[in-house]
C-alpha positions in Angstrom: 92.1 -42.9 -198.6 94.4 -44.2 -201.2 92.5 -47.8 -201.7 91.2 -47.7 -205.0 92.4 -50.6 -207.6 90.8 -49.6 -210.6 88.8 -51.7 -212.9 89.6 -55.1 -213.0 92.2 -54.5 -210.2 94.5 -53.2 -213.1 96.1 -50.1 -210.3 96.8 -50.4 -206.6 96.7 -47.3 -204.0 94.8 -44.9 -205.8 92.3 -42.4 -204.5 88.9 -42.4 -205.1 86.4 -41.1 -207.3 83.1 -40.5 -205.4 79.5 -40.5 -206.8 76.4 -40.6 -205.4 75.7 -44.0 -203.7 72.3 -46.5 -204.4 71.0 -49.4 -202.7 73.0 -52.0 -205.4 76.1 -50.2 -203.2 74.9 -50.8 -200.1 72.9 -54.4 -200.8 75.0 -56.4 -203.6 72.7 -58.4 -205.3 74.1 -61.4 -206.0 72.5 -63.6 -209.3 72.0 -67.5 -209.5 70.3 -69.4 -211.9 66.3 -70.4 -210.9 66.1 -74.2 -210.8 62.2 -76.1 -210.7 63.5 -78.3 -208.6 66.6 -78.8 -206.4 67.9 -82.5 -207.4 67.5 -81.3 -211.6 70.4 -82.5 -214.0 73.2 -80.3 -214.2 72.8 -77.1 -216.5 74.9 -77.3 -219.3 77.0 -74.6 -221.0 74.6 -74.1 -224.4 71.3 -74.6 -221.5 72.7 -71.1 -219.9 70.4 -68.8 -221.3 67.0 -71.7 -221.1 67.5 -70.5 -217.4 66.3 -67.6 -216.1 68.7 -65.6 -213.2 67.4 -64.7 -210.2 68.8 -63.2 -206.8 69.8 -66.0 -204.9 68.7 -65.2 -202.0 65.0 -65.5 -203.2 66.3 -68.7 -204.9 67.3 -70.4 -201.4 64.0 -69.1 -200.1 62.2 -70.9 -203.0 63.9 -74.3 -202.9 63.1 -74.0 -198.9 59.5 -73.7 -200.1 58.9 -70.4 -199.6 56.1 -68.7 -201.8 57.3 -65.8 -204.0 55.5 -64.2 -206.5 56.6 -63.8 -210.0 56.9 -59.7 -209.8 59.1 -60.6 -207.2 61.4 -62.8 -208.3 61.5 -62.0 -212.1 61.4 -58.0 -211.1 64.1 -57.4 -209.1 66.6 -56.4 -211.2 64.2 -54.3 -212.1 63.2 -52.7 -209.1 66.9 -51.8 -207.9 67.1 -50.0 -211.5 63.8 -47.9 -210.6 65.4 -47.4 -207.5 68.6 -46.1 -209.2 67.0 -43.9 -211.4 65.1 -42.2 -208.9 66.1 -38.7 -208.3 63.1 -37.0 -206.8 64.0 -35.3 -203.8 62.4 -37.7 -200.6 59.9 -36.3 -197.9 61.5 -35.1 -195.0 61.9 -37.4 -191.7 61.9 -36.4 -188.3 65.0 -37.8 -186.7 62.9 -39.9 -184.7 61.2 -41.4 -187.6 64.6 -42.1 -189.1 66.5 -43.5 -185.8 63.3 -46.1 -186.3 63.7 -47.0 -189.5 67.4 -47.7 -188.5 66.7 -49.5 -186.1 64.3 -51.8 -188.1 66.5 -52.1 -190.5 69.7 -52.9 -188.5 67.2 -55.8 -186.8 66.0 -57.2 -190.2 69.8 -57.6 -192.0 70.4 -59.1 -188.5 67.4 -61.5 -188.9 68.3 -62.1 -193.0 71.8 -63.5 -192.1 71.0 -65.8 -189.3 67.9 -66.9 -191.6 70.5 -67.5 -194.3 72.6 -69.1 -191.8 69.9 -71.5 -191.0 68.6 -72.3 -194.8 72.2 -73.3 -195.6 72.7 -75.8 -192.8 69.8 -78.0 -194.7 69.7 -76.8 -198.5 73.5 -76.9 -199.8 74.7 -74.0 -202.2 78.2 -74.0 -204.4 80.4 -70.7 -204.7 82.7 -70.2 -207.5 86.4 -70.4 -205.5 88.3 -68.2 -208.4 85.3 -65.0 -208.9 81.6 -64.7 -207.2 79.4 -66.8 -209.0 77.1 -68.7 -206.7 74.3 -72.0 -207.4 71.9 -72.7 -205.0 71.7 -76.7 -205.5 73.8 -79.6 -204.5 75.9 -79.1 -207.2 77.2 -76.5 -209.3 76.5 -75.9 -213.0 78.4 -76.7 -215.8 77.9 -72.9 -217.9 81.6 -71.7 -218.6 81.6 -68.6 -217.8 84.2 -67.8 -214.9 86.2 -64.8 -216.0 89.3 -64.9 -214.1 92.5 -64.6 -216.5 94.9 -66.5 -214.6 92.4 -69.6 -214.2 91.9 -69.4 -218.3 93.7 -72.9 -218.5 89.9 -74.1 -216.8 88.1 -73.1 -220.1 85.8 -70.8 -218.0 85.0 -73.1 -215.7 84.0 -72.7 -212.1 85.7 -74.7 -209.1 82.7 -74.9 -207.0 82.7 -75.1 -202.9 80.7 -74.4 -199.8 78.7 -71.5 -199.8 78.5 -69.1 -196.8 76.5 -66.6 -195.7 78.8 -64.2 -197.2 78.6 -65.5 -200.6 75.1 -65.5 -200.7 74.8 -61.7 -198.8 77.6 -59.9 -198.9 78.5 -57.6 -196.1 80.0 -55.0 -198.5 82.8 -53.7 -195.9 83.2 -49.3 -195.3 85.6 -47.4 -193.1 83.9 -46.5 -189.9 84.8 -43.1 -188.3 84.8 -42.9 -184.6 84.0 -39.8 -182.7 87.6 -39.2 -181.8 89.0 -39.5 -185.3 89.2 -36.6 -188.0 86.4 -35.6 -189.9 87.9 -36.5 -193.4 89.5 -40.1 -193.2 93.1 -39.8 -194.3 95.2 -42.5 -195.8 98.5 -42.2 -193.1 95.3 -42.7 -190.6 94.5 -46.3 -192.1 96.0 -48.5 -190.0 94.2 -47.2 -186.8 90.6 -46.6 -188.4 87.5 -49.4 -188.1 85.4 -51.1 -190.4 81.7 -52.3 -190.4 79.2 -53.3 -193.1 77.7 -50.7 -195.1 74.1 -51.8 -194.2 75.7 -51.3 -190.1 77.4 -48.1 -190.7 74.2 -46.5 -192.8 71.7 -47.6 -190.0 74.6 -46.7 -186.8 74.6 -43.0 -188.3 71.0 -42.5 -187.8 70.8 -43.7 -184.6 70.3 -47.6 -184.6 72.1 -49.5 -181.9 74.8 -51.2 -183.2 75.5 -55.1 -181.7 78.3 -56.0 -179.4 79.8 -58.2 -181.8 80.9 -55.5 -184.5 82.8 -52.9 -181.8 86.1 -55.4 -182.4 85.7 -54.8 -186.0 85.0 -50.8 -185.4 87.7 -50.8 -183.4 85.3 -48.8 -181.0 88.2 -48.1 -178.3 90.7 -48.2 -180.6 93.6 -45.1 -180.8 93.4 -42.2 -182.8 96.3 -42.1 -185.5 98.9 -39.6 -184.3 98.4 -36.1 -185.4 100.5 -34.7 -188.6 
């Protein structure tokens, strides 16, 4: 599949490089500064770094009143790197084990989003409209530091708006092979392939059972792109 842009979006309709994949590929953390209390003073650009950055998940969770331990909300960058540097070979799991652990897992992204969902109907968080930078708070910060060239007349500064769920946990998109489409995905085939979220397509391989609502977006009864 020729959809790779390059770094920085520099290219268009390249093919891709593969590597191995890690849970930062399939989960993409997303960073927000930790506030001690939700109705604070703005941060200002030189009070960037008197901040600390956390996931912001855990920082919606905290100004909901949710208890979270230090380790856990000062350490997960931390933990995805240990998790990234991991190479040891894993234990093998019976494919009932693992259909299981799909299963669990589809249920508990599932449960995180409508959770989300909830949280940001009563505790308002501010995305960034020109790149990803999201504050969990009634308003956004002041710290200049949105990167997007063709916005430089801004100074860096982010034009904040309403956060979704999306924002706050991305669904990371994948190409979803049906049973009735080749078993390499080939670019002339793109326009008749699906799509799902990574975390959906991981968990759907081993055996979870995928919700109604994502077949339109798998195109599950789709057609097969014509033969070459």
């Amino acid at each position: 599949m020729k959809t790779c842009h390059g770094f920085k979006r520099m290219i268009k309709d390249r093919p891709h490089k593969w590597g191995p994949g890690n849970l930062n590929d399939i989960l993409v953390p997303v960073q927000a500064f930790h506030l001690n209390e939700m109705f604070q003073d703005e941060i200002k650009h030189d009070q960037r770094f008197d901040f600390a950055r956390v996931p912001a998940l855990l920082e919606l969770c905290h100004q909901a009143g949710a208890h979270i331990p230090d380790e856990i909300l000062y350490r997960s960058e931390q933990l995805s790197t240990t998790v990234r540097g991991n190479s040891q070979q894993p234990a093998p799991i019976l494919p009932d084990q693992l259909r299981y652990i799909g299963q669990r897992t589809l249920d508990a992204w599932e449960s995180l989003r409508l959770g989300v969902t909830k949280l940001l109907l009563v505790y308002p968080s501010k995305v960034c409209e020109h790149c990803s930078e999201v504050h969990v708070g009634p308003s956004g910060h002041k710290a200049r530091m949105c990167g997007v060239f063709k916005f430089e007349g801004w100074k860096g500064m982010h034009k904040w708006k309403k956060a979704g769920v999306d924002d706050l946990v991305p669904q990371k998109i994948v190409w979803h092979r049906r049973p009735h489409d080749p078993p390499v995905l080939v670019d002339s085939g793109r326009d008749y392939y699906g799509h799902a979220p990574a975390v959906i397509e991981l968990c759907m391989q081993v055996g979870a059972r995928v919700p109604p609502k994502y077949h339109c977006m798998m195109k599950t009864h789709g057609l097969a792109p014509p033969i070459q």
